[in-house]
C-alpha positions in Angstrom: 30.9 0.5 -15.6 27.5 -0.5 -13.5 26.9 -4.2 -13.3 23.8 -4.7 -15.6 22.1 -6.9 -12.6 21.3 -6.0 -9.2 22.2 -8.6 -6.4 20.1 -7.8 -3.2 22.2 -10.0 -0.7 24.8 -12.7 -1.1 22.9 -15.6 -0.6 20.1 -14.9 -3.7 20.1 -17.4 -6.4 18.4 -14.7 -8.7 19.8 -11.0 -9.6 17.8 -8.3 -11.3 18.0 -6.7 -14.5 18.7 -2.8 -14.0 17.8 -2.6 -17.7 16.6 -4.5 -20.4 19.5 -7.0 -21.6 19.7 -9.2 -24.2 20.2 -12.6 -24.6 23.7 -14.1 -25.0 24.7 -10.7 -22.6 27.7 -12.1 -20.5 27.2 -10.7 -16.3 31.1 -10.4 -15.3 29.9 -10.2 -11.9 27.7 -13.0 -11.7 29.9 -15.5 -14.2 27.3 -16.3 -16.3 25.3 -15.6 -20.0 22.0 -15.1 -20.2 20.0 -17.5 -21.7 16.9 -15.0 -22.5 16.3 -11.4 -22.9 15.9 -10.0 -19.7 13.9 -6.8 -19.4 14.3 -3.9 -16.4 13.4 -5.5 -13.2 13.0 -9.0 -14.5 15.1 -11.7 -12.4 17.5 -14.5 -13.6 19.0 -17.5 -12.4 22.2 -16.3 -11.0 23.0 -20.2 -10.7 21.7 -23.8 -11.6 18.8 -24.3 -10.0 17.1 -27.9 -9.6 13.2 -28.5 -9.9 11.6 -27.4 -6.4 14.4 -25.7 -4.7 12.9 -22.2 -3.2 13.9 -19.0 -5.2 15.5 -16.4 -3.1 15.5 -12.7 -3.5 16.8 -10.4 -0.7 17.4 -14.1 1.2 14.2 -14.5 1.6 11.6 -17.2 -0.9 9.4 -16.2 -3.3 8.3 -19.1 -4.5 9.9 -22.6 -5.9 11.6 -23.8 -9.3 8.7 -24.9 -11.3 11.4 -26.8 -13.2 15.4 -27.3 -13.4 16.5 -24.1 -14.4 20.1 -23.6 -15.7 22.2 -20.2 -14.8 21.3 -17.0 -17.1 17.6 -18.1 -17.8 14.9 -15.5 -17.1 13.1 -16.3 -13.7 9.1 -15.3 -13.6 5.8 -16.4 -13.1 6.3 -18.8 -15.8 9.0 -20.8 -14.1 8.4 -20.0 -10.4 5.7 -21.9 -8.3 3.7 -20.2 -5.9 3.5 -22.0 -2.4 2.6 -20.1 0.4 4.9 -21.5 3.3 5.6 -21.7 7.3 6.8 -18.1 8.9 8.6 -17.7 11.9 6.8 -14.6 13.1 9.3 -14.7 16.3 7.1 -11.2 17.8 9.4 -8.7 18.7 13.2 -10.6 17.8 14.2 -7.7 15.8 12.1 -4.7 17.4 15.1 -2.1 18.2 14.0 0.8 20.8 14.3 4.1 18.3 16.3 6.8 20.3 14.4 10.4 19.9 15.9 13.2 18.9 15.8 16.0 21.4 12.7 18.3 20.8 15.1 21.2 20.1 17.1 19.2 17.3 13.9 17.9 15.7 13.4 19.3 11.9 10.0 21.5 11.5 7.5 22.6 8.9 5.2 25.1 8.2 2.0 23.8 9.5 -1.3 24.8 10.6 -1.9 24.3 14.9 -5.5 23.6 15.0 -6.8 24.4 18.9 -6.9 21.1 20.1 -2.9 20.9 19.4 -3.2 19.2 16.2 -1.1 20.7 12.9 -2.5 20.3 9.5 -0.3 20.5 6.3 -3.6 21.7 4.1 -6.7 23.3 5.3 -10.4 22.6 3.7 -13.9 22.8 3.6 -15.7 19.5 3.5 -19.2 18.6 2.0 -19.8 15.3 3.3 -23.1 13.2 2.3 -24.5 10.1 4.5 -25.7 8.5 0.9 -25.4 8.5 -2.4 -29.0 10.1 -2.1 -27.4 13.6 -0.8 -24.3 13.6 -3.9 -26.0 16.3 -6.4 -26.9 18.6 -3.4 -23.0 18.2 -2.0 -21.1 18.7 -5.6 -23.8 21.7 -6.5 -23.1 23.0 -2.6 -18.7 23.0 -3.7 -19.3 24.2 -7.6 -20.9 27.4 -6.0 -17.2 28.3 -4.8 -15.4 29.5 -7.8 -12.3 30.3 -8.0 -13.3 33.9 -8.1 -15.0 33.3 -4.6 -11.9 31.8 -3.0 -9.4 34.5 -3.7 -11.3 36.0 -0.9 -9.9 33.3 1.4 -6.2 32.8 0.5 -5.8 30.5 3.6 -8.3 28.0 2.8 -7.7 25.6 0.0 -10.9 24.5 -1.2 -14.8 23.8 -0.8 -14.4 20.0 -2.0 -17.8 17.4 -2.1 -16.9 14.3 -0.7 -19.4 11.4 -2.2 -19.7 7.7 -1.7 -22.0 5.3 -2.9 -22.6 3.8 0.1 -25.2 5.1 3.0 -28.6 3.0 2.0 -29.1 -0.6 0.8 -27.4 -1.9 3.7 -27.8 -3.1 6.9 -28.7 -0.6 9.4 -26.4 -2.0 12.4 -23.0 -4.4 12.0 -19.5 -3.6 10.8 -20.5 -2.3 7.3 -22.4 0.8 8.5 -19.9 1.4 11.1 -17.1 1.2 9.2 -18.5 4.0 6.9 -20.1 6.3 9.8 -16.4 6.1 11.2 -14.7 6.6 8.2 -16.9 10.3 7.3 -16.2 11.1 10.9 -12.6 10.3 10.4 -12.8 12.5 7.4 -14.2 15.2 9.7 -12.1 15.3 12.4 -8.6 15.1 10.2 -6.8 18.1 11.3 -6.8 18.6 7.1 -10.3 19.5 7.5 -11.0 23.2 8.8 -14.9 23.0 8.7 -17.6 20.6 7.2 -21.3 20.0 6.0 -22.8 16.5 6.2 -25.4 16.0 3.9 -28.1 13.6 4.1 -31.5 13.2 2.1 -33.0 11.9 5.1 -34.3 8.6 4.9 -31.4 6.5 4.5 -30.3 3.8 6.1 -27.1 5.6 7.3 -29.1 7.9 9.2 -27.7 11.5 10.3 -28.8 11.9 13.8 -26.8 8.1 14.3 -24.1 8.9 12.5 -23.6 12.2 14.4 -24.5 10.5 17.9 -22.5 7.1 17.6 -19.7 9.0 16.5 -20.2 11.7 19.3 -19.9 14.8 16.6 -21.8 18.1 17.9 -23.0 20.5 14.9 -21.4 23.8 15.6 -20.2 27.1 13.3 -17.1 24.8 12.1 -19.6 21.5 11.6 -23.2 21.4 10.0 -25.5 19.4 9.3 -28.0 19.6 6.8 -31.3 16.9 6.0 -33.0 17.9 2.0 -36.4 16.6 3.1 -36.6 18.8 6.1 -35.4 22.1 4.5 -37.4 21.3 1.4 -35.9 19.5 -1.3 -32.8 19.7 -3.9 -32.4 23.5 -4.2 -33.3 25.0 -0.9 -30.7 22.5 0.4 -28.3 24.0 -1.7 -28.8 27.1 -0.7 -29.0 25.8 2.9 -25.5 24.2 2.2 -24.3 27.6 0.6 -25.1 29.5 3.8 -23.0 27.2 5.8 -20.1 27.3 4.0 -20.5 31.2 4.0 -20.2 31.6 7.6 -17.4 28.9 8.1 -15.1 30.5 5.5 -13.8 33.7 7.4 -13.0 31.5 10.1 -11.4 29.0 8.8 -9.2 31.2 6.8 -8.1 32.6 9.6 -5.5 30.9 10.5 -1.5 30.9 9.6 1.6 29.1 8.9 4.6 28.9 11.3 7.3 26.1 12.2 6.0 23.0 14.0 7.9 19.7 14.5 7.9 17.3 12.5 6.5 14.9 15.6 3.1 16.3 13.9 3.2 14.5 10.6 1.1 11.1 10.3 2.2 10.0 6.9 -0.2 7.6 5.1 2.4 4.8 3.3 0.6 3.7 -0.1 1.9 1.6 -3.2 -0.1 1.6 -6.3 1.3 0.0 -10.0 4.5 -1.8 -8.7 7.4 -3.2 -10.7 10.7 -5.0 -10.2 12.2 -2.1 -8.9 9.4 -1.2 -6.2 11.2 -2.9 -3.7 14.8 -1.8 -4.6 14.1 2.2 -5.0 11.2 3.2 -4.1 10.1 1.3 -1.3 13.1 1.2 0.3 14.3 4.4 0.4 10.8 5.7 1.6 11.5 3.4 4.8 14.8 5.3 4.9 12.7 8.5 5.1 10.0 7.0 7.6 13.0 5.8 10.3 14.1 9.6 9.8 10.4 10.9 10.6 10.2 8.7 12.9 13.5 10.0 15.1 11.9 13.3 14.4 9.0 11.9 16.7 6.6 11.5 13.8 4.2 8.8 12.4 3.5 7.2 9.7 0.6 4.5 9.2 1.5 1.2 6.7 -1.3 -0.7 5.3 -2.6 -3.2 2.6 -2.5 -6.0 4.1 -3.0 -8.4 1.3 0.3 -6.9 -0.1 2.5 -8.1 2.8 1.1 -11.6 2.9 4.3 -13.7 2.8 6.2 -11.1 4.0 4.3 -10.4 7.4 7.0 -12.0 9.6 9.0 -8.8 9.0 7.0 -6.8 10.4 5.9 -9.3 13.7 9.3 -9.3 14.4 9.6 -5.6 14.8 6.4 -5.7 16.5 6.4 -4.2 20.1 4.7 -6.5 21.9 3.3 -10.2 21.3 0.3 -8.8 21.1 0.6 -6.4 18.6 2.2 -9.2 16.4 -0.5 -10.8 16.8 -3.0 -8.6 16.1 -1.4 -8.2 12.6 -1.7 -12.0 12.3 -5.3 -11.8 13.3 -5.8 -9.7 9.9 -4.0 -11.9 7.6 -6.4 -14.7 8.6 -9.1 -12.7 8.7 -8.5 -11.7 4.7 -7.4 -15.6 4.1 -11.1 -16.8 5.1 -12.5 -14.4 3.1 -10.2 -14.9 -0.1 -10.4 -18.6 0.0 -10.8 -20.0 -3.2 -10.8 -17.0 -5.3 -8.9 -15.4 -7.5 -6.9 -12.8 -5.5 -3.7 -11.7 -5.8 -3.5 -13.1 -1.7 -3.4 -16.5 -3.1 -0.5 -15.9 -5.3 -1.5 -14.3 -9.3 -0.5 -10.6 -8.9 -2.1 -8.0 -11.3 -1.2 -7.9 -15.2 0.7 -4.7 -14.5 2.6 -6.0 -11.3 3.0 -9.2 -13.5 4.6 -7.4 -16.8 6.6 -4.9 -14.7 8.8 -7.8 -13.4 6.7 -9.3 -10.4 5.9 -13.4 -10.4 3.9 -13.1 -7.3 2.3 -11.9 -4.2 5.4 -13.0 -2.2 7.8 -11.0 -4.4 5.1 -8.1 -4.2 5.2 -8.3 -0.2 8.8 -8.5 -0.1 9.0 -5.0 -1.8 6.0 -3.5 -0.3 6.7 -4.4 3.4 9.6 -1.5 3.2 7.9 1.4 2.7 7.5 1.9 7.0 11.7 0.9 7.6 13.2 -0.6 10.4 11.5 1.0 13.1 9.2 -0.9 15.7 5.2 -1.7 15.2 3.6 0.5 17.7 0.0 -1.1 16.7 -2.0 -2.1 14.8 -5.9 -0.8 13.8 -8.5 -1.7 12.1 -10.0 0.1 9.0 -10.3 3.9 9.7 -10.1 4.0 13.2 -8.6 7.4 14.8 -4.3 6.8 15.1 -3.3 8.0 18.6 0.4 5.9 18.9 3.2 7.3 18.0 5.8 6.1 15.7 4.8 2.9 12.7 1.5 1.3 13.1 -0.4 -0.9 10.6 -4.0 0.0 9.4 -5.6 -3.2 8.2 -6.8 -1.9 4.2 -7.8 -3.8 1.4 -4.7 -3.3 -1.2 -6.9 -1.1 -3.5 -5.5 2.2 -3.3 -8.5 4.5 -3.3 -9.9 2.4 -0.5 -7.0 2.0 1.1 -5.6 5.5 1.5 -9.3 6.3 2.3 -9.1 4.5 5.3 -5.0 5.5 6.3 -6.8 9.7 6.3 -9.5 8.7 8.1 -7.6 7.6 10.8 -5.5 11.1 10.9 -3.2 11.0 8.3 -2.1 14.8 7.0 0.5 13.6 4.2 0.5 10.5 1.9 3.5 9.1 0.0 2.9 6.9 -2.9 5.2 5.1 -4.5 4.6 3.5 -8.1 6.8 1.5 -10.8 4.0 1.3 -13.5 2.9 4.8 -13.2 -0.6 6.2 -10.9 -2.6 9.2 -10.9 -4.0 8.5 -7.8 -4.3 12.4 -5.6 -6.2 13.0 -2.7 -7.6 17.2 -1.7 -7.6 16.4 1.7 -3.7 15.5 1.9 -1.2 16.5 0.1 0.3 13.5 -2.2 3.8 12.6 -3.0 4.0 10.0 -5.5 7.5 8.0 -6.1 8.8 6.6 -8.9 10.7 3.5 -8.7 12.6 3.7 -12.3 13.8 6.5 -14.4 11.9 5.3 -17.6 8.5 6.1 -15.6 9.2 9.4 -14.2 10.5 10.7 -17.3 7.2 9.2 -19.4 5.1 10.7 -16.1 6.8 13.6 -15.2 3.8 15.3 -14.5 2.2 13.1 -12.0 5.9 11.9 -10.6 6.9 14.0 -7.4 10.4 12.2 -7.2 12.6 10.1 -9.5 13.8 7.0 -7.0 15.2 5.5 -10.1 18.5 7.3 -9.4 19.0 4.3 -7.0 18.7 1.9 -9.5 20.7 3.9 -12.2 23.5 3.9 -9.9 23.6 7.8 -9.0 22.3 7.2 -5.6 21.8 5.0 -2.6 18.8 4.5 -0.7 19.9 6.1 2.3 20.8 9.6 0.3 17.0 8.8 -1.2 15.5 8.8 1.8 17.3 12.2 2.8 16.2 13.5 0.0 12.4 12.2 0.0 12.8 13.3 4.3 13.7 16.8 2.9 10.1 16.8 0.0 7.8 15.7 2.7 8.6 18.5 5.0 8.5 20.8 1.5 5.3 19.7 0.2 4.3 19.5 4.1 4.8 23.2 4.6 2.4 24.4 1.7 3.8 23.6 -1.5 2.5 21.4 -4.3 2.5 18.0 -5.0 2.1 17.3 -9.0 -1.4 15.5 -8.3 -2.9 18.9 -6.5 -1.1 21.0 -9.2 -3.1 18.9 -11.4 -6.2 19.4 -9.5 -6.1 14.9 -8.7 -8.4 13.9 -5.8 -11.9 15.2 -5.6 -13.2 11.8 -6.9 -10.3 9.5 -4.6 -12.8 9.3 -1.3 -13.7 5.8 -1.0 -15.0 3.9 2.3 -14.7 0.2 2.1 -17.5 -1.6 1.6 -16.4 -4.6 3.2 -15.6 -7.7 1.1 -12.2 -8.5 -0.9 -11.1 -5.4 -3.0 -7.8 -7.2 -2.1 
C-alpha cells in the first residue's frame, strides 16, 4: 500500500498528506497518529517540535513553530510564523555546464521558419491599439473575419484584437510608457505573429509615430499602421483596418509546417492557483521537461519574481556568473521597496486559494514554484518584456499575476507557455499555444476540459517526476507542432493581453 504522506527528503520535520486523512489515522512510515484531520497537501508534524524551531520541507525553512507542536498535528498558517531569513546566494556553487545534444540527435517539431530564421508554433494576425482610445476600431477590425472568411486561409489561425487600457493618462517619457511601447512591439515581432495593424486614435499620450520609431518598427505589407483621426473617424478606420488585413492574409498563409529542432522553442514557465502538491507534481516534473528542452538546445523563460522570494538562492546558485546572480537579486529588492508595508503575498500571507489548497506561505509557495525551470544554469536575467536572445533558462522579472506576467514572458519571444495549476485556471493565450498542468488528480478530473495533463499521477503513486517530465517533453513538442491545447479548443485568450502597468500586482 502507498504511504498516506509524502516525505520530500530525510531531514523534513513535516510530511505531506497525499489525500485527505483523518484524525487518529496511524502513519507506519512516519511512527506517528495524527492529531487532526489532514487534508490533500496539508503538512504535519512528522516529529515534536518546540516553539521557534524553523519548519523544514524539502530541507529547506518555511517558516518557524509559532508554538510547541507535538508529532501528528496539522502544520499551517495557523501554527507556522512567517520570518523572512539570511540566504546564502553562493552565485554560481551549483551551476553545472549542460552537455548538448548533437544537432542530429536533437528531437524536432513541426514549426513555422519565419525568414529571419525564427520558427513559430502558431501563426496570426494582430490588431494592436496604442490606447484604450483605438479598442472598438481593433475588435470591429477582427469581428469582420468570420469563420466563414478564414476557411479561405487554412494556415493562418486567426485575426485577433489585442486591447489594453493603457496608452493615455500617463506620463509621456519614463519606464511606464516604455515598458508598454516595448511590450506591443514585443507582441509584434514574436515569431507567433505573421502580420499586424497598430491602431491608434491619435492623440494619445502613447503616440504612434514614437512607438514605431523608439522601437525601430518600419510599416510594411506584413506591418500597418493606422491613426482614426487622420483617415476620418470610427468607421472609415475600420474599413482602413479591413483593407490591411485583406492584403496581409494571402501572404501570411502562405507558409508550411515541416520538422525544426526543438533548439527553437522559448517556453514561457507560468504558475497560477497553486496547492500543496504544486511543488511535488507539477512543478517539478515541468523542470524535468525544461532540463530535457534544454539539452535539446531550447529555452525556456522563468518569471514572477515575487513567487520565488525565499527561495531565490536556488536559482543564484545556478546562476552563470556573479553577475547574473546578482541581477536577480537586484529585482527582489527592487519589488521589497515597493511592497514595504503592504499587504502582499512578498511579505508572507499567500492568497485564500494558495492558503486553503495547503500553502502557509510565500516561502512554501517559492519553494514549489522555483522548479518549474529544473536544474539547469541561469543564462540571464531581463527585465519586463524585453526581447530573449540567450539560450538555455533565463529569468524575466514579472509581477506574479498571471495575465501580466505571461504578457510580458511573449513579449520577450516566447512561442509556447506551460502552466501549471493545483486550484484549477482558465488562463489561455491566441498568440501561444497553452499547456496547463494539473498538480492533483481531484483537479484535472473536476477540470478536465481546461487541464492539458494530469501531473497528479506523481502524487497518486503511478508515476515519477522524471517519467512526467518525459511525458510533458513529448506534449510540448505535440501541441508545439499544431495541435490543441484545451484553452484554444476552448477559444481561451483573446482577453489574456495585459502590459504591466508598473506598481505591485505582486
Amino acid at each position: 500500500m502507498i504511504n498516506p504522506t509524502i516525505r520530500l527528503e530525510p531531514e523534513d520535520n513535516v510530511v505531506v498528506a497525499r489525500h485527505d486523512i483523518p484524525k487518529g489515522t496511524l502513519i507506519p512510515d512516519e511512527g506517528i497518529t495524527l492529531l487532526d484531520d489532514l487534508p490533500a497537501g496539508y503538512k504535519c508534524a512528522a516529529r515534536d517540535i518546540k516553539k521557534g524551531e524553523p519548519i523544514l520541507k524539502y530541507n529547506t525553512i518555511i517558516g518557524y513553530a509559532a508554538e510547541d507542536t507535538p508529532a501528528g498535528t496539522m502544520m499551517h498558517s495557523h501554527n507556522i510564523r512567517f520570518e523572512a531569513h539570511d540566504l546564502d546566494y553562493a552565485f554560481g556553487a551549483d551551476c553545472k555546464p549542460v552537455t548538448l545534444l548533437p544537432p542530429e540527435q536533437r528531437r524536432t517539431f513541426l514549426g513555422i521558419k519565419r525568414p529571419d530564421g525564427r520558427v513559430a508554433t502558431r501563426n496570426y494576425i494582430g490588431i494592436l491599439v496604442c490606447s484604450n482610445c483605438a479598442a472598438t476600431v481593433a475588435r470591429k477590425i477582427s469581428e469582420h473575419f468570420s469563420e466563414e472568411i478564414m476557411k479561405q486561409y487554412p494556415q493562418v489561425d486567426g485575426v485577433v484584437p489585442f486591447i489594453t487600457e493603457l496608452g493615455c493618462g500617463m506620463e509621456q517619457s519614463g519606464e511606464p510608457i516604455d515598458l508598454l511601447r516595448r511590450t506591443i512591439a514585443g507582441y509584434v515581432r514574436n515569431p507567433n505573429m505573421g502580420g499586424a495593424v497598430i491602431v491608434a486614435l491619435g492623440c494619445e499620450r502613447n503616440n504612434i509615430d514614437l512607438l514605431f520609431e523608439t522601437q525601430k518598427l518600419t510599416p510594411s505589407t506584413l506591418l500597418g499602421k493606422l491613426t482614426i483621426q487622420e483617415v476620418g473617424g470610427t468607421r472609415k478606420a475600420i474599413d482602413a483596418g479591413i483593407r490591411m488585413v485583406e492584403e496581409m492574409l494571402p501572404l501570411v498563409n502562405d507558409v508550411h509546417r515541416e520538422p525544426c529542432s526543438a533548439e527553437h522553442l522559448l517556453v514561457a514557465l507560468e504558475c497560477g492557483g497553486s496547492d500543496g502538491f504544486s511543488g511535488l507534481s507539477a512543478n517539478p516534473a515541468l523542470g524535468k521537461a525544461m532540463d530535457l528542452l534544454v539539452k535539446n538546445g531550447g529555452g525556456c523563460i522563468h518569471s514572477e519574481t515575487t513567487e520565488i522570494f525565499g527561495a531565490e538562492h536556488i536559482l543564484t546558485r545556478r546562476a552563470i556568473s556573479p553577475e547574473v546572480g546578482q541581477k536577480l537579486i537586484d529585482r527582489i529588492h527592487w519589488w521589497l521597496k515597493q511592497t514595504e508595508g503592504r499587504d502582499c503575498q512578498i511579505n508572507g500571507k499567500v492568497s485564500p486559494g494558495n492558503n486553503k489548497g495547503g500553502i502557509a506561505n510565500v516561502l512554501e509557495k517559492s519553494l514549489g514554484g522555483v522548479k518549474k525551470s529544473g536544474t539547469s544554469p541561469l543564462n540571464e536575467v531581463y527585465e519586463y518584456a524585453y526581447p530573449v536572445t540567450v539560450p538555455g533558462v533565463v529569468f524575466m522579472d514579472t509581477p506574479g499575476y498571471d495575465p501580466i506576467a505571461c504578457t510580458g514572458q511573449i513579449a520577450g519571444g516566447a512561442n509556447l507557455l506551460c502552466f501549471t495549476t493545483g486550484r484549477g485556471s482558465c488562463y489561455g493565450s491566441v498568440l501561444v499555444p497553452v499547456i496547463k498542468l494539473a498538480s492533483n488528480t481531484p483537479l484535472y478530473q473536476h477540470m478536465e476540459e481546461d487541464m492539458d495533463i494530469n501531473c497528479g499521477v506523481v502524487i497518486d503513486g503511478e508515476m515519477d517526476n522524471e517519467q512526467m517530465g518525459k511525458l510533458i517533453f513529448e506534449e510540448i513538442l505535440r501541441i508545439a507542432s499544431g495541435e490543441k491545447s484545451k484553452s484554444e479548443l476552448l477559444g481561451v485568450g483573446e482577453s489574456e493581453f495585459a502590459p504591466w502597468p508598473i506598481g505591485v500586482f505582486a
